[in-house]
C-alpha positions as CSV (number, residue, x, y, z in Angstrom):
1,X,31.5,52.7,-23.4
2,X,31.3,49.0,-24.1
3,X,32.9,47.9,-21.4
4,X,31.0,50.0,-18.8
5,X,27.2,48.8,-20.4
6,X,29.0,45.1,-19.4
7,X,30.1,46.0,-16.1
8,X,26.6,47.2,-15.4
9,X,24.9,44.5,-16.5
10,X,26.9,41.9,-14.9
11,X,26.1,44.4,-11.7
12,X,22.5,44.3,-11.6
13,X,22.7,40.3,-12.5
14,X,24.9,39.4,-9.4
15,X,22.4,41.5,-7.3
16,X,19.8,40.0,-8.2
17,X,21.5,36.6,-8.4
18,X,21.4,37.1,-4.2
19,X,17.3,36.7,-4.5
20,X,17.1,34.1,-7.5
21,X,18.6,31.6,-9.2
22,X,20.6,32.9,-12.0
23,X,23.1,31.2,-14.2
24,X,26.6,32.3,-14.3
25,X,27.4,35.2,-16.3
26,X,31.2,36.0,-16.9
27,X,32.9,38.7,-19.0
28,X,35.9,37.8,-21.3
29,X,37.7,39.7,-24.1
30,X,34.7,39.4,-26.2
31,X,32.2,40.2,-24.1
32,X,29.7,39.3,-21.4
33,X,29.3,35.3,-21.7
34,X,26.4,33.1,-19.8
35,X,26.6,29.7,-19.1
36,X,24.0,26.4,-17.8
37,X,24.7,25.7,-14.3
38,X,24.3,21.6,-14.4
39,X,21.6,19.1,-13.1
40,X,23.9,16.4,-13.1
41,X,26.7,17.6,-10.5
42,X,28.4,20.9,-8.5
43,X,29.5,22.8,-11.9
44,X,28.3,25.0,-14.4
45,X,28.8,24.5,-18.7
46,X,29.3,27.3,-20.8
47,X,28.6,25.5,-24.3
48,X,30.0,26.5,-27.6
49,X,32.3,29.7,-27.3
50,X,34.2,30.9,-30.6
51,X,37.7,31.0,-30.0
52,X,38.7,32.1,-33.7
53,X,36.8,32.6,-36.6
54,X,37.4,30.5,-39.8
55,X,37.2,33.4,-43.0
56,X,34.0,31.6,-45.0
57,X,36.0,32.8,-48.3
58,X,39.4,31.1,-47.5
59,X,38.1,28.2,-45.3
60,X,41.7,26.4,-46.0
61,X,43.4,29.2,-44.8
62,X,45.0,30.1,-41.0
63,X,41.8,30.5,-38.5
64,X,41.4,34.5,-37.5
65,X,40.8,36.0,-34.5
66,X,37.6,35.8,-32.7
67,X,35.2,38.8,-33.3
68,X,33.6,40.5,-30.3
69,X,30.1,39.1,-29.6
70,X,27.3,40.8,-31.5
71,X,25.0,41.0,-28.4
72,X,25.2,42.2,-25.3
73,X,25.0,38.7,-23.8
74,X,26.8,35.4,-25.8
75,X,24.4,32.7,-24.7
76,X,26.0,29.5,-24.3
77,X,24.1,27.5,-24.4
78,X,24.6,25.0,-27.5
79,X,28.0,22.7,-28.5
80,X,26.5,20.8,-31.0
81,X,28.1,22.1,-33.7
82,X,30.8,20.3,-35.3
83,X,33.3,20.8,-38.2
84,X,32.5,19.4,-41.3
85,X,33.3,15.6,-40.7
86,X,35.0,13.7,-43.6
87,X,34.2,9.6,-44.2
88,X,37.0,7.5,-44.0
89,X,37.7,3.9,-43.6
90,X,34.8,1.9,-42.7
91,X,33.5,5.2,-40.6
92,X,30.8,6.5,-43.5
93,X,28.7,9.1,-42.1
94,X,26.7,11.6,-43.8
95,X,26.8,15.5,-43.3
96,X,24.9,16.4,-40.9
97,X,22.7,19.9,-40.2
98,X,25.3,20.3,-37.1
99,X,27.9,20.9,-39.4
100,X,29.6,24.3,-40.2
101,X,32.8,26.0,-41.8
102,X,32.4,28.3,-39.0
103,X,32.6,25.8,-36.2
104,X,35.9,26.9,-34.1
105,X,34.3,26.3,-30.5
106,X,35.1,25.7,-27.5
107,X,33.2,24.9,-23.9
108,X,34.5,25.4,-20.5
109,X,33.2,23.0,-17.7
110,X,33.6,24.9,-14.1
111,X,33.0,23.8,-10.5
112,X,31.4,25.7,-8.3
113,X,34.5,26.2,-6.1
114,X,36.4,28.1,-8.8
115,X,37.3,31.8,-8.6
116,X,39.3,34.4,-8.6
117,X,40.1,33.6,-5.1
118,X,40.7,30.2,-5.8
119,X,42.0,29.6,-9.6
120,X,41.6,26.2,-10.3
121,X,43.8,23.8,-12.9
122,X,42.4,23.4,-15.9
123,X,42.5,20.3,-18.3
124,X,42.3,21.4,-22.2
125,X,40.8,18.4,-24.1
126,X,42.1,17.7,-27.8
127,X,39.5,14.9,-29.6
128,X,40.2,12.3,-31.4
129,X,38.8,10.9,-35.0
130,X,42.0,10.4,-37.5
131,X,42.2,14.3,-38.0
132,X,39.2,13.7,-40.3
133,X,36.0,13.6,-37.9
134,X,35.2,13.9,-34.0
135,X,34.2,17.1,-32.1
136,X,34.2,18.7,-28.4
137,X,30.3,17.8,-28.4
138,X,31.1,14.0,-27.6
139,X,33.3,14.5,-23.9
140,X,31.0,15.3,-21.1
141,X,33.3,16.3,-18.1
142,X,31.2,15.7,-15.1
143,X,33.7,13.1,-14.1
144,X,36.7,15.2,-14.3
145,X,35.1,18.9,-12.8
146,X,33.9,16.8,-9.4
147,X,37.6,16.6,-8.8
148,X,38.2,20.4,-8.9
149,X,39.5,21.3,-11.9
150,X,38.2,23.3,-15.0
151,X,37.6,21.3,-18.4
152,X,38.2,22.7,-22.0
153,X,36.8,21.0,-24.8
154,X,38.3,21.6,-28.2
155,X,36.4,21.6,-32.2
156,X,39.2,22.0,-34.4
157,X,39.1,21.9,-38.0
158,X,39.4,18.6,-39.8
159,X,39.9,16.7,-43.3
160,X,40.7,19.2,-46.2
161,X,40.0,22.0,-43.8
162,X,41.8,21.3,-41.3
163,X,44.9,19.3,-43.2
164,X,45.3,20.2,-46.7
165,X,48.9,20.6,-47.4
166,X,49.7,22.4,-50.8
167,X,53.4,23.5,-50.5
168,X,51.7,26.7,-51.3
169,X,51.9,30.0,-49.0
170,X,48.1,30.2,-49.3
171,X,47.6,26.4,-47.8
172,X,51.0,25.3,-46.5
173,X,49.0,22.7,-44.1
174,X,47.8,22.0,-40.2
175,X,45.5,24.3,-40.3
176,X,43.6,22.3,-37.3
177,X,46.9,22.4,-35.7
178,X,47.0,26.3,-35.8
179,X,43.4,26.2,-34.7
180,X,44.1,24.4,-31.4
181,X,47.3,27.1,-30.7
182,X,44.4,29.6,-30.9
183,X,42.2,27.8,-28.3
184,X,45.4,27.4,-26.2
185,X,45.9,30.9,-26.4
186,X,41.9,31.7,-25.6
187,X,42.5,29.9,-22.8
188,X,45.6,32.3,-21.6
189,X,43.5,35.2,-22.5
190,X,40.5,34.1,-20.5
191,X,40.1,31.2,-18.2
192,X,40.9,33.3,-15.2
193,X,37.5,34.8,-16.0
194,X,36.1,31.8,-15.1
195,X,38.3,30.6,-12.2
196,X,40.6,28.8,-13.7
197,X,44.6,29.5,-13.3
198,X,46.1,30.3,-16.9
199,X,49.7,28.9,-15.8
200,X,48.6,25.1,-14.7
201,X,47.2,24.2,-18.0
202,X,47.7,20.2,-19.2
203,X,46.9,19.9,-22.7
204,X,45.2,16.3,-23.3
205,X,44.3,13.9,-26.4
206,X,43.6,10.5,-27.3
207,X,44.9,8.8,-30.7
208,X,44.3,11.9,-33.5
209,X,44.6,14.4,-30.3
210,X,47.0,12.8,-28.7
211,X,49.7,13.0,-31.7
212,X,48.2,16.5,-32.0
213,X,49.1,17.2,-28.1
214,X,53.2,16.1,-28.7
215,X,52.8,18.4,-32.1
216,X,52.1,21.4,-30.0
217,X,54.7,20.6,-27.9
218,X,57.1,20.2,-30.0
219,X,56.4,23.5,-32.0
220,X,57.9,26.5,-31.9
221,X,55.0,28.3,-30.8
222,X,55.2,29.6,-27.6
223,X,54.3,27.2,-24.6
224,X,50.8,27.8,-23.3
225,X,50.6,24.8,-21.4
226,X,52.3,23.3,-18.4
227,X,51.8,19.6,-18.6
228,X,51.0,16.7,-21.1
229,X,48.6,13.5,-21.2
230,X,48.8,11.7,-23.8
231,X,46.6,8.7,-25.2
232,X,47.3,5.9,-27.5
233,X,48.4,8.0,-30.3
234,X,51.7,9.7,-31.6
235,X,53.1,11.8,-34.1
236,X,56.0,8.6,-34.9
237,X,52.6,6.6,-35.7
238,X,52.5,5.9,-39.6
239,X,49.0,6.6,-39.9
240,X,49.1,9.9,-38.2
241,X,51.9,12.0,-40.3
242,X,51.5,12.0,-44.4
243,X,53.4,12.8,-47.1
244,X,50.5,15.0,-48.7
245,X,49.4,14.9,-52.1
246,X,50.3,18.4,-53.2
247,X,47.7,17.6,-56.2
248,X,44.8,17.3,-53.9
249,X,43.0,20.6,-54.4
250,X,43.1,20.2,-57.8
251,X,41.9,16.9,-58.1
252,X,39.3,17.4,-55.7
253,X,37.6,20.4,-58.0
254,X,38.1,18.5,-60.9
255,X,35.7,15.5,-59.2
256,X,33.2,17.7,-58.1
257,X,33.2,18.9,-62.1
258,X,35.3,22.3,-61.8
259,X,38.4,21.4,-64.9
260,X,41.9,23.5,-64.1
261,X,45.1,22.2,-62.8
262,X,46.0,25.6,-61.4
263,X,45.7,25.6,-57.1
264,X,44.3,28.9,-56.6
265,X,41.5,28.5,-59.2
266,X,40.8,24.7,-57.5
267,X,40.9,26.6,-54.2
268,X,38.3,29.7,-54.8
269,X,35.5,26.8,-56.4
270,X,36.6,24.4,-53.3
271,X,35.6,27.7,-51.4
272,X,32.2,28.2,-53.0
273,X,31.5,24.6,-52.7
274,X,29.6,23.2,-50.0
275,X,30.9,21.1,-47.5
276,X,29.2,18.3,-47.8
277,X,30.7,18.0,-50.9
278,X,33.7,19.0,-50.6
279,X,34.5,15.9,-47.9
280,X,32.5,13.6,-49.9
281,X,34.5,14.1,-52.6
282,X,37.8,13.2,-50.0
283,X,36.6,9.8,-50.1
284,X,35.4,9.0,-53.7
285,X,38.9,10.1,-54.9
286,X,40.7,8.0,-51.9
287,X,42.6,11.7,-50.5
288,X,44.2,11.4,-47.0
289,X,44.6,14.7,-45.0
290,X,46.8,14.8,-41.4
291,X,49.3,17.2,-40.3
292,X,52.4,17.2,-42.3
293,X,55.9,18.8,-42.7
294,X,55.3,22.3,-43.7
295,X,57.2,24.2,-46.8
296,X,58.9,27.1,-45.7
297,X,57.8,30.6,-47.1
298,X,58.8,34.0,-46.3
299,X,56.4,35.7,-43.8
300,X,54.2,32.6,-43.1
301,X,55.0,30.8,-40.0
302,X,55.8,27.1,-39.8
303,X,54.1,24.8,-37.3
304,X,55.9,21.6,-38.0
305,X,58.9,22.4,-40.0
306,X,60.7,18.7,-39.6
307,X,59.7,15.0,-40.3
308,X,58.4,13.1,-37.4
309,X,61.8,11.8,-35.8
310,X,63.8,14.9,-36.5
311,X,61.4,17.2,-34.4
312,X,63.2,18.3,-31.6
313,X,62.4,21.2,-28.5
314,X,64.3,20.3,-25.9
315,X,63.9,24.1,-24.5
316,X,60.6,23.3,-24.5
317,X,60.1,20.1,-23.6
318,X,62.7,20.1,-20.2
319,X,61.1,19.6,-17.0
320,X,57.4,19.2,-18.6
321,X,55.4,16.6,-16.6
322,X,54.1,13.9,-19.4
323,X,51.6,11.0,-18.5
324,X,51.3,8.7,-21.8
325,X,50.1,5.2,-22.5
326,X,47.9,2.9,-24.4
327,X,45.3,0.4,-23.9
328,X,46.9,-3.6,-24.4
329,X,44.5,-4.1,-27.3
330,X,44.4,-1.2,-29.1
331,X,43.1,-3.2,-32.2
332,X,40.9,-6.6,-31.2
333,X,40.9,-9.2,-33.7
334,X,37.4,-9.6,-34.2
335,X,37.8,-5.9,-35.0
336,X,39.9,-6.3,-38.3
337,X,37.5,-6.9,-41.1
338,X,35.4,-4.3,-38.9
339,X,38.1,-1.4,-39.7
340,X,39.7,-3.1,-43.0
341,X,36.8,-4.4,-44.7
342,X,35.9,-8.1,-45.7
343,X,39.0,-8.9,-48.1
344,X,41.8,-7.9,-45.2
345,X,43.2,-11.3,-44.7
346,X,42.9,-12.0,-48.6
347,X,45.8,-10.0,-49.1
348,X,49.2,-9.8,-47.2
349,X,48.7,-7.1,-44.6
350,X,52.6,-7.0,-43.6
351,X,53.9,-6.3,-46.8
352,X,51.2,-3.7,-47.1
353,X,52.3,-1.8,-43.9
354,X,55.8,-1.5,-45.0
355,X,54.9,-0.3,-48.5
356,X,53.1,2.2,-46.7
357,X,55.7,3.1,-44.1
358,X,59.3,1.9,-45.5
359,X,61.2,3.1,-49.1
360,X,62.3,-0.6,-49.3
361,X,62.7,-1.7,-52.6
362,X,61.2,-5.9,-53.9
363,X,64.1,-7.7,-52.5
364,X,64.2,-5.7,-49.3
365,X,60.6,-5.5,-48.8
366,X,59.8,-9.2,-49.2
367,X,62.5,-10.2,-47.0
368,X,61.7,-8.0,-44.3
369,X,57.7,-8.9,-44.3
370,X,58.5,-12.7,-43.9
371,X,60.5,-11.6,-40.7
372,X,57.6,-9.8,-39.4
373,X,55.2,-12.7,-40.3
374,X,57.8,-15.3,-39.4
375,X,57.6,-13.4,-35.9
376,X,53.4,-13.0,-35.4
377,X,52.6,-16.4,-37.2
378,X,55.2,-18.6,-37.4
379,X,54.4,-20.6,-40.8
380,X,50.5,-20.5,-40.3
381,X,48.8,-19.1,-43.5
382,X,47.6,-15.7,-43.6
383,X,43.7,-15.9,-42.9
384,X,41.0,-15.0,-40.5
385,X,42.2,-17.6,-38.8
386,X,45.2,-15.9,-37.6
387,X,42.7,-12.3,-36.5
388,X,44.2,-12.0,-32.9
389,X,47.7,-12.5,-33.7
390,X,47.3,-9.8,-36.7
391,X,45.6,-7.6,-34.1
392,X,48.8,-8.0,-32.1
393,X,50.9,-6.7,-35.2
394,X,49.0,-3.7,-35.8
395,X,48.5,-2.7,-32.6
396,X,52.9,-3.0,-32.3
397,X,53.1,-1.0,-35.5
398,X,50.7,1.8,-35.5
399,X,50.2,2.6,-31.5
400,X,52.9,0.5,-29.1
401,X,56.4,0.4,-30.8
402,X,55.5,3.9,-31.9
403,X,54.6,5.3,-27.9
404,X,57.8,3.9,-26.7
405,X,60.0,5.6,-29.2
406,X,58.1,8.8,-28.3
407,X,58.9,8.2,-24.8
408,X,62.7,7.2,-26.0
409,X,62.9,10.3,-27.5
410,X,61.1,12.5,-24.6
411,X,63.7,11.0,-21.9
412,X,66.5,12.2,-24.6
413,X,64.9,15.9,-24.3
414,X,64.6,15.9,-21.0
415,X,60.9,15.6,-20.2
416,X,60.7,14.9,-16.4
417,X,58.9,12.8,-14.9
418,X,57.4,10.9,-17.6
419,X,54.4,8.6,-16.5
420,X,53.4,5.5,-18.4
421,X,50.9,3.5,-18.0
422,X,48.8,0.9,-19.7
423,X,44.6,0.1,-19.7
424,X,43.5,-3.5,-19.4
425,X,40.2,-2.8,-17.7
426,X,36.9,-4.3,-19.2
427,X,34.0,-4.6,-18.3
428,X,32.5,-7.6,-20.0
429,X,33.9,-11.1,-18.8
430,X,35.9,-13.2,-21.0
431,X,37.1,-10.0,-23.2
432,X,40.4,-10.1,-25.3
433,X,41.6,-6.7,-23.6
434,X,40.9,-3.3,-24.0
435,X,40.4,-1.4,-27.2
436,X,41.6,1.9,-29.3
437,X,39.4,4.9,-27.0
438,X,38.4,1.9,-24.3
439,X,39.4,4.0,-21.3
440,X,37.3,7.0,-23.1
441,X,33.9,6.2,-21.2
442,X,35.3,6.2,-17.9
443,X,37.1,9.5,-18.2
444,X,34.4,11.4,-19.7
445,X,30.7,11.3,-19.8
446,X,30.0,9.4,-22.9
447,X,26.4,8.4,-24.4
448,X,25.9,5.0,-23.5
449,X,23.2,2.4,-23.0
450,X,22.8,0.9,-19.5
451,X,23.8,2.1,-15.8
452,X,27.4,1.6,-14.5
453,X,27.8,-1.3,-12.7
454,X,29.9,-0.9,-8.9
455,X,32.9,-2.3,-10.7
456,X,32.7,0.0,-13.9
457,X,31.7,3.2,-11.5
458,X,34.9,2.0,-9.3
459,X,37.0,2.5,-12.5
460,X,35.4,5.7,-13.2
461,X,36.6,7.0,-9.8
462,X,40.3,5.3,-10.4
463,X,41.1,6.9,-13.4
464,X,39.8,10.4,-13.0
465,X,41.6,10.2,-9.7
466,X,44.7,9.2,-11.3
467,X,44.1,11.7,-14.3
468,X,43.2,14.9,-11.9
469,X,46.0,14.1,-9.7
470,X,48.7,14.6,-12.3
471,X,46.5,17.7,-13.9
472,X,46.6,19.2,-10.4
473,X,50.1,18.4,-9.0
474,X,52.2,16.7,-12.3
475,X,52.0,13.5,-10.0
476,X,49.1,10.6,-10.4
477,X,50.1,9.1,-7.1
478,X,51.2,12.3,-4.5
479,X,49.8,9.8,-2.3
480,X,48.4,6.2,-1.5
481,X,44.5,5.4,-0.8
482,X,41.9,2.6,-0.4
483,X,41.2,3.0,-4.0
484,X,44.6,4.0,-5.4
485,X,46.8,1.6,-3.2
486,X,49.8,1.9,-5.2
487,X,52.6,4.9,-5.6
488,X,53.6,5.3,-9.7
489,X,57.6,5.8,-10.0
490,X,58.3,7.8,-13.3
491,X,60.6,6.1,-16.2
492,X,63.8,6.7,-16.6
493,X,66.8,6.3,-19.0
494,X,67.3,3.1,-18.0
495,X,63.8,1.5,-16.1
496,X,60.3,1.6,-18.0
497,X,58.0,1.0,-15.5
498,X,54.1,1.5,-16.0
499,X,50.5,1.2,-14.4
500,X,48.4,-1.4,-15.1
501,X,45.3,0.0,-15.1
502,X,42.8,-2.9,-15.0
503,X,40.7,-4.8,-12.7
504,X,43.2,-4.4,-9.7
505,X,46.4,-1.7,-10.3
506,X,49.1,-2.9,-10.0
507,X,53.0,-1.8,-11.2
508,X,54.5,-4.2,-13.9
509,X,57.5,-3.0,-16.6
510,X,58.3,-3.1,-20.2
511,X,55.2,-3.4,-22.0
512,X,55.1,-6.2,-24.2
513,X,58.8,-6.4,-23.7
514,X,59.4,-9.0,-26.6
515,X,57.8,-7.6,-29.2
516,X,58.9,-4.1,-28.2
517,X,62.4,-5.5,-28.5
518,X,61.4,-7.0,-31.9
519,X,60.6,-3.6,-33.4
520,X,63.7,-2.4,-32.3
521,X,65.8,-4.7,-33.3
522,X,64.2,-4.6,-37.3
523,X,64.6,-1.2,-36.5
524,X,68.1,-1.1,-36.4
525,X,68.4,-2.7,-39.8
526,X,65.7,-1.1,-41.5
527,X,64.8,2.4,-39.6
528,X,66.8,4.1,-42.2
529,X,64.2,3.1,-44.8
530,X,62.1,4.7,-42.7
531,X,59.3,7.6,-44.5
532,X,59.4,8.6,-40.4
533,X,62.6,8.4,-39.2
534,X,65.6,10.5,-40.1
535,X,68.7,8.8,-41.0
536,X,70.8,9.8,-38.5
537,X,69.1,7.4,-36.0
538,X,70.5,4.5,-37.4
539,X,73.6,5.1,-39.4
């Protein structure tokens, strides 16, 4: 009976929609949604969908299925809700009112030219934000639907939510990563409702969503996407995998003044708690929550059941069109003390990444920093003096060294073709290069102060071609043009060539072939030290 009120409903509004202006109503498995057509281009937004519910009483626990809307109509109209966003590093922000438990949304950007007739690919977009802050409400896709293809932005759960790993069946961890399998699967469900083809799906991230992106692909789940872009960030990165603190329920209850050292009891207060303080407390006890290597318990389904370098799907993987890269500053050197604090150079920042990274005991680990620094700064002192050439070394270790092992390792499973490239564009004369998230505000519609200039606009239109291209037909280059004048060859075993995507494009190869060839060289003698890297890689 439902389902007949619906179909009348969307009957009389397409009658009258032949008279008046009325914006686009669709029905999906929950019910009849309406959408915004846009002032700003051909498309129409339908803000803030739930695509799974989050239980308010177990909000650490796997996402549930989305309920049918209560109303006849879902108006959506609003994405400003986020999940509840935890401070960390220099990034303090304070909860905000848009904030929610209950904050597993989704919005769906549409061109006018999609239908049923004419099932358009769609892009599904994975945020970034360190798994502990960031939200669908910051990617405005007018850039990417003027191409013809359908846009899917993704809130996931973050922080403890989203990444709290207790080794328990309760909490076993990657809760966010579950939560973006249920979008992927909303999306199979019902994007032909709104035009868009459910088999030419390209999942898409940048740094936190980009390692999320090869997670999914490399599950076990099944495959709900076609293709792969994947942006300055990867699961082989040392700051994007943990070995969790299987204490941390605990010690969060007993900071926020609840006493026990049993998880369940931590878990119910953490549950009653509000948010707020629940992720304030994350950063007054120091707690770091990303995906993780799950525990295996009967009837509970793992989602990554290996370290980093032992995850391995080459059914999955075979044949999947990948386009990954970087930007060639992914840290600047002025940004540092920005992201580090004050006192980074007081200290000696290579030993400190390989106590974090490497099981490598005094002897080994002194002996093994000096090489590093021997390589960066020669015999120079550690200080601010030496900012860019520190920039350089964490830029190698957490996002470069780490994207070309993942595209070893892709070649090795038979990913085909792989597309690399690199972003050097800015816009500001006399910059170092271009930043972590730099090629962000020419993909999507980001807030910003100031109009485009020609140049910056012409790089707007270069990239989402590029981008749309491979979304569309698993190829950035099908074909040259005035403004892309240059065909993109894939990698292979053997060649790594990549697009330089700067001020002109032009094809170069082996990124920062030196220090690549650096990293895998002290691989070689220390990979098996490795927290990351399973020892079979360099026995």
């Amino acid at each position: 009976m439902k389902i007949l009120i619906l179909l009348s409903i969307l009957f009389i509004v397409n009658v009258r929609s032949a008279v008046q202006r009325v914006d686009p109503l669709v029905i999906i498995s929950q019910g009849l949604v309406r959408g915004q057509k846009a002032t700003d281009g051909d498309y129409s937004a339908f803000l803030g969908i739930p695509y799974a519910k989050v239980d308010v009483d177990d909000p650490f626990g796997a996402p549930r299925p989305a309920p049918e809307f209560e109303e006849e109509i879902f108006y959506a109209y609003d994405n400003s809700r986020k999940c509840p966003q935890t401070p960390f590093g220099v990034f303090p922000q304070a909860s905000s009112d848009d904030e929610s438990i209950d904050c597993l949304q989704l919005s769906v950007y549409v061109p006018s030219q999609a239908s049923s007739y004419n099932p358009l690919p769609v892009l599904v977009w994975i945020h970034g934000g360190g798994f502990m802050g960031g939200s669908a409400t910051e990617y405005g896709a007018q850039n990417l639907v003027r191409h013809g293809v359908i846009v899917v932005t993704v809130n996931y759960r973050l922080g403890p939510y989203g990444f709290m790993c207790l080794d328990i069946p309760a909490v076993p961890g990657n809760q966010g990563l579950k939560d973006q399998y249920e979008a992927l699967r909303w999306v199979r469900n019902n994007i032909a409702a709104f035009g868009g083809n459910p088999y030419n799906v390209t999942l898409a991230g940048q740094s936190a969503g980009s390692a999320s992106v090869l997670l999914q692909l490399y599950s076990s789940k099944e495959k709900l996407f076609n293709k792969v872009i994947a942006e300055s960030g990867t699961h082989l990165s040392p700051d994007m995998f943990t070995n969790p603190d299987l204490n941390a329920a605990v010690k969060l209850a007993n900071y926020l003044g609840f006493n026990t050292t049993d998880d369940q009891q931590a878990l119910e207060f953490l549950s009653t708690s509000h948010h707020s303080l629940v992720t304030g407390a994350v950063s007054d006890v120091g707690l770091d929550f990303k995906p993780c290597k799950e525990k295996s318990f009967s009837g509970v389904e793992n989602f990554v059941d290996s370290e980093p370098y032992a995850l391995s799907n080459e059914r999955k993987i075979r044949n999947t069109p990948i386009l990954i890269g970087n930007t060639n500053a992914e840290y600047l050197g002025d940004s540092i003390t920005l992201m580090h604090g004050e006192d980074y150079f007081e200290s000696d920042f290579f030993k400190t990444r390989l106590q974090n990274a490497f099981n490598l005991d005094k002897e080994q680990q002194d002996k093994a920093a000096e090489i590093i620094r021997h390589f960066y700064i020669g015999d120079k002192p550690i200080s601010a003096d030496v900012a860019f050439e520190a920039a350089n070394f964490n830029s190698d270790f957490v996002f470069n060294h780490p994207i070309q092992d993942t595209i070893t390792s892709l070649i090795s499973e038979n990913a085909n073709p792989i597309y690399e490239y690199v972003f050097t564009y800015v816009a500001e004369s006399g910059a170092a290069g271009a930043s972590h998230s730099a090629e962000l505000s020419y993909l999507f519609n980001i807030p910003r102060s100031g109009q485009r200039s020609a140049d910056e606009q012409t790089m707007v239109d270069i990239i989402t071609t590029l981008w749309t291209n491979f979304i569309k037909y698993g190829n950035p280059t099908p074909s040259t043009s005035d403004l892309i004048p240059v065909s993109w060859p894939a990698v292979t075993s053997n060649t790594r060539p990549y697009l330089n995507i700067g001020s002109e494009l032009r094809m170069e190869d082996r990124f920062e072939k030196e220090r690549m060839a650096f990293w895998d060289l002290f691989h070689s003698i220390y990979g098996k030290y490795s927290n990351l890297v399973r020892n079979c890689d360099y026995d």
